[in-house]
N, C-alpha and C positions, 0 to 999 in steps of 0.2 A: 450184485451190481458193482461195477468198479468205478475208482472216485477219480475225479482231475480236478488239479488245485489249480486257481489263476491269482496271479499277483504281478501288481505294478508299482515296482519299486522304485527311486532314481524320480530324475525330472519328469515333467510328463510331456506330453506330445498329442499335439491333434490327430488322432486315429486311434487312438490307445480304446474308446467305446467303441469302436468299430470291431475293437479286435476282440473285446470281452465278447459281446453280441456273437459275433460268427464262433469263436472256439465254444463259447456257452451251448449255443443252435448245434454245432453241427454234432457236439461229442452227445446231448441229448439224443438227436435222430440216430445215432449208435450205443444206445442204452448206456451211456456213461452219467454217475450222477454228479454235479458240477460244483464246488465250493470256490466262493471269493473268498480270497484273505486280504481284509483291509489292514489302507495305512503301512503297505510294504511290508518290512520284513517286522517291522513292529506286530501285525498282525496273525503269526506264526510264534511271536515270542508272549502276545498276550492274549492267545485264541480267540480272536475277533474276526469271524464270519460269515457270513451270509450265503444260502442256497441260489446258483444261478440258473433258474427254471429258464425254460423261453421266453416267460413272460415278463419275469424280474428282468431279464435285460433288453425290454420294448420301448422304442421311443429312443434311444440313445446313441444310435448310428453317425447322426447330425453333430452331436455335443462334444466338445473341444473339452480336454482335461479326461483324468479317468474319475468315475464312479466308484470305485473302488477306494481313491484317495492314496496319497503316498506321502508319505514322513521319511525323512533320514536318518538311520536309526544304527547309532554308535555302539550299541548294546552287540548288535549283530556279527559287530566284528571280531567279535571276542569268541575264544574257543567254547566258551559258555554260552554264548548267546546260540550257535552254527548248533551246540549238541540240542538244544531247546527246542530250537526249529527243527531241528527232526524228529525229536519226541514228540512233533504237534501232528508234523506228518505220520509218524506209526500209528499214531493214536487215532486219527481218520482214517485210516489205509488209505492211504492218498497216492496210486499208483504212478499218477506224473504230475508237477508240477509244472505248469505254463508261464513262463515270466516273461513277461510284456517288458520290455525297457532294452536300455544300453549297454555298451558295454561293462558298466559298473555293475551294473544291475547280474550279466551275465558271470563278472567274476563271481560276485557271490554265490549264482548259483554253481555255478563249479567247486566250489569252497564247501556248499553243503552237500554236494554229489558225493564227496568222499565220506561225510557222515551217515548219509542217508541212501536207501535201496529204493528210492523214490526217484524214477525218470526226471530228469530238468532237460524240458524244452523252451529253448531261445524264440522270440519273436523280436525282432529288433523295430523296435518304437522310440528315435528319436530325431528330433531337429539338428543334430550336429553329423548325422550320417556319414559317420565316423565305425564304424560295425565292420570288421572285416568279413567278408564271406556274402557280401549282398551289396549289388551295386545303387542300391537305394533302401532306404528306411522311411516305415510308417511317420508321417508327419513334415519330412521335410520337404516334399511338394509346395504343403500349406506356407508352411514358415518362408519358403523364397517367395509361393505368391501373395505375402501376409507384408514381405521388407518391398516387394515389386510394387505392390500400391500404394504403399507411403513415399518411396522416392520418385516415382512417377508426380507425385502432387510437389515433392522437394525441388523439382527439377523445375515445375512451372513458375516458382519463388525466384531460384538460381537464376531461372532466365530475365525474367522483369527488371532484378536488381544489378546484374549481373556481376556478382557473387560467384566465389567457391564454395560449396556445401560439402563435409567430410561428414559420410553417415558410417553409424560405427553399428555392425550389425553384430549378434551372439556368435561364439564362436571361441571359448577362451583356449582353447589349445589346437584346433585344427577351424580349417579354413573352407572347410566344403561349402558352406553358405555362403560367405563373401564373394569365393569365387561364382558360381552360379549366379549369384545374386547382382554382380557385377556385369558379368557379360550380357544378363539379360535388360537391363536397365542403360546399357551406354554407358557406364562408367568409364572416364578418363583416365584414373588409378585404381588398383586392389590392391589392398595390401591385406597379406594371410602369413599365420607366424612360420609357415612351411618355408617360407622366400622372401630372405633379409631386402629390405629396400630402402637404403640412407636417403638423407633429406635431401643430399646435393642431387642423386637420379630425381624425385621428385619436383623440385626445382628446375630440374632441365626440362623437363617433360612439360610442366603449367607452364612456363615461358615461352616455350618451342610450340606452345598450341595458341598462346596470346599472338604473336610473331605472325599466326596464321588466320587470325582475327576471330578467336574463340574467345568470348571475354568470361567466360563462364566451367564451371567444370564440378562434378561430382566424384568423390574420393569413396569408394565404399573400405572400408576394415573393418577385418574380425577384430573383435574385444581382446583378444589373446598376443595383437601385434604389440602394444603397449601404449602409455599415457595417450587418448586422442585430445585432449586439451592442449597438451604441449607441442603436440603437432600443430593447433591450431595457430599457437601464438606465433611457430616457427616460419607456416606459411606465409603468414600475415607479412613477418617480421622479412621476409626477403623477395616477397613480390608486393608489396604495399597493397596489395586485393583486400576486398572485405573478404574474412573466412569465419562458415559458421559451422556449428556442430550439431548433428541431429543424432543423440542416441533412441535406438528401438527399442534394444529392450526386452523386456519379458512379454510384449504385445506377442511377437515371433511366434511362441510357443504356444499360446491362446487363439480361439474361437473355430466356427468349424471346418471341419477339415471337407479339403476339397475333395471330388471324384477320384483322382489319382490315389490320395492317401485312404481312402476306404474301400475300393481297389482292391489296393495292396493289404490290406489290411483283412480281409475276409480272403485271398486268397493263400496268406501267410498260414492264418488260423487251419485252412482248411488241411492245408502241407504239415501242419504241427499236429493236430489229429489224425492223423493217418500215420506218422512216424509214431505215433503213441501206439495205435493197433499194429504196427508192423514188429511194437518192439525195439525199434531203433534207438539206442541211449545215448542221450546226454546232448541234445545234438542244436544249431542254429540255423532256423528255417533263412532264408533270402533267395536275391532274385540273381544270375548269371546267365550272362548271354540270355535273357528272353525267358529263361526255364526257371520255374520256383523250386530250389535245392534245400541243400541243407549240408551242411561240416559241422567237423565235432565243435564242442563249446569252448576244448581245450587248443583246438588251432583259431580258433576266430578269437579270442583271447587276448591270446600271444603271438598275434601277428597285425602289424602296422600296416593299416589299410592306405594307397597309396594314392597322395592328390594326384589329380591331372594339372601338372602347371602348363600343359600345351593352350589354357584356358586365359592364359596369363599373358601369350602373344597373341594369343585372338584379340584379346578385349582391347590390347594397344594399336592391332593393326584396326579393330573396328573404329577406335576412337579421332583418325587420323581427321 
């Protein structure tokens, strides 16, 4: 019987138990036998895992966070750490390993592909939907509809008081969330660290919409754009508005994951078992044009997946 290793390394993401569940079920119904290794890559370095029957993975479809647990693990990065984790893999005959997460996640496995004759298949599980080779990722459905229900309630505040609210959503080096998250909410501004926006544009724009008898306005930014405190005091400081700050936060990444991300989540897994029995190495399942594919590990990598700022004039002509 041949083995398949599952591991989720990196931050985690609502869909990540969806995605154990389905690769666990379906490599089973194809006589494969299923090992989790907890606690990421730690769990390779200190052989800690557990058998994922069908039954071991019941009930977890619904639950936000992965069951497997994930730690950040320094050790790993080290040429001793990468030979380790392979000797954990010969040592099972672990003929593919399945790694749930981001791009971080995916370097690594790529870093251990060279050590190891153990297939590394990509499932891309994160909120920052940032993954080249898939135009969406397990979880970030959740986390827009997770930032969409807190500022919808932000915005009933904003209005009463009539306030600017600057909500600063996760995002510290790309912008996929803020933007989506803005367009879907009526955002006034987005600011995402892909597209500089000085204070004086900002300024024109809250003024230009007061002028228009908007007394109110919602700012959403990524965390990655810089200080949101100091913007606060800046707005404050040259429209005399009350301006408040609402950070999200690690909520984003927490509780269950909607239809879309478990979806995508059992239908990734299924695209990842299949590339397993076909033999296909090294590879990162996602979604293009409609179709569930997959590219090597080593171009999805090393290639800079690319915002849509066409999102960035919508959101201004919507706001008008």
């Amino acid at each position: 019987m041949k083995t398949i290793g599952i591991i989720t390394p990196g931050g985690d993401a609502p869909g990540m138990n969806a995605a154990i569940r389905a690769v666990a079920r379906i490599a089973h119904s194809r006589n494969f036998k299923v090992l989790g290794f907890e606690k990421g890559w730690f769990g390779l370095l200190t052989d800690s895992k557990k058998i994922l029957s069908p039954r071991a993975v019941g009930g977890i479809i619904q639950s936000g966070g992965t069951m497997l647990h994930t730690l950040r693990c320094v050790p790993f990065k080290t040429d001793e750490g990468i030979e380790k984790a392979a000797n954990t893999l010969k040592t099972y005959n672990v003929d593919a390993l399945v790694v749930i997460g981001g791009d971080g996640s995916f370097r690594g496995a790529y870093e251990l592909s060279k050590k190891s004759d153990t297939n590394m298949i990509g499932i891309p599980a994160t909120i920052d939907n940032d993954v080249f080779g898939t135009e969406e990722t397990i979880g970030f459905d959740t986390a827009v509809n997770t930032a969409i229900s807190a500022i919808d309630k932000i915005r009933d505040t904003a209005i009463s008081h009539e306030r600017i609210f600057i909500v600063e959503v996760m995002g510290r080096k790309r912008g996929f969330l803020a933007l989506h998250i803005g367009v879907a909410v009526g955002a006034e501004i987005i600011l995402i660290p892909e597209e500089e926006c000085k204070i004086e544009k900002i300024i024109e724009v809250l003024e230009t919409n007061s002028k228009k008898g908007k007394q109110t306005a919602i700012i959403v930014t990524a965390e990655g754009v810089g200080n949101t405190s100091d913007l606060v005091k800046e707005i404050a400081r040259h429209t005399g508005s009350e301006v408040r700050l609402s950070i999200l936060g690690y909520a984003q990444r927490g509780g269950r994951p909607t239809g879309r991300s478990r979806l995508l989540a059992s239908l990734f897994a299924e695209k990842a078992v299949n590339l397993i029995m076909e033999k296909t190495a090294n590879q990162v399942v996602g979604l293009r044009d409609g179709i569930i594919s997959s590219i090597s590990i080593e171009k999805s990598i090393n290639t800079k997946k690319p915002v849509d700022l066409s999102l960035l004039k919508l959101a201004e002509t919507l706001s008008i």
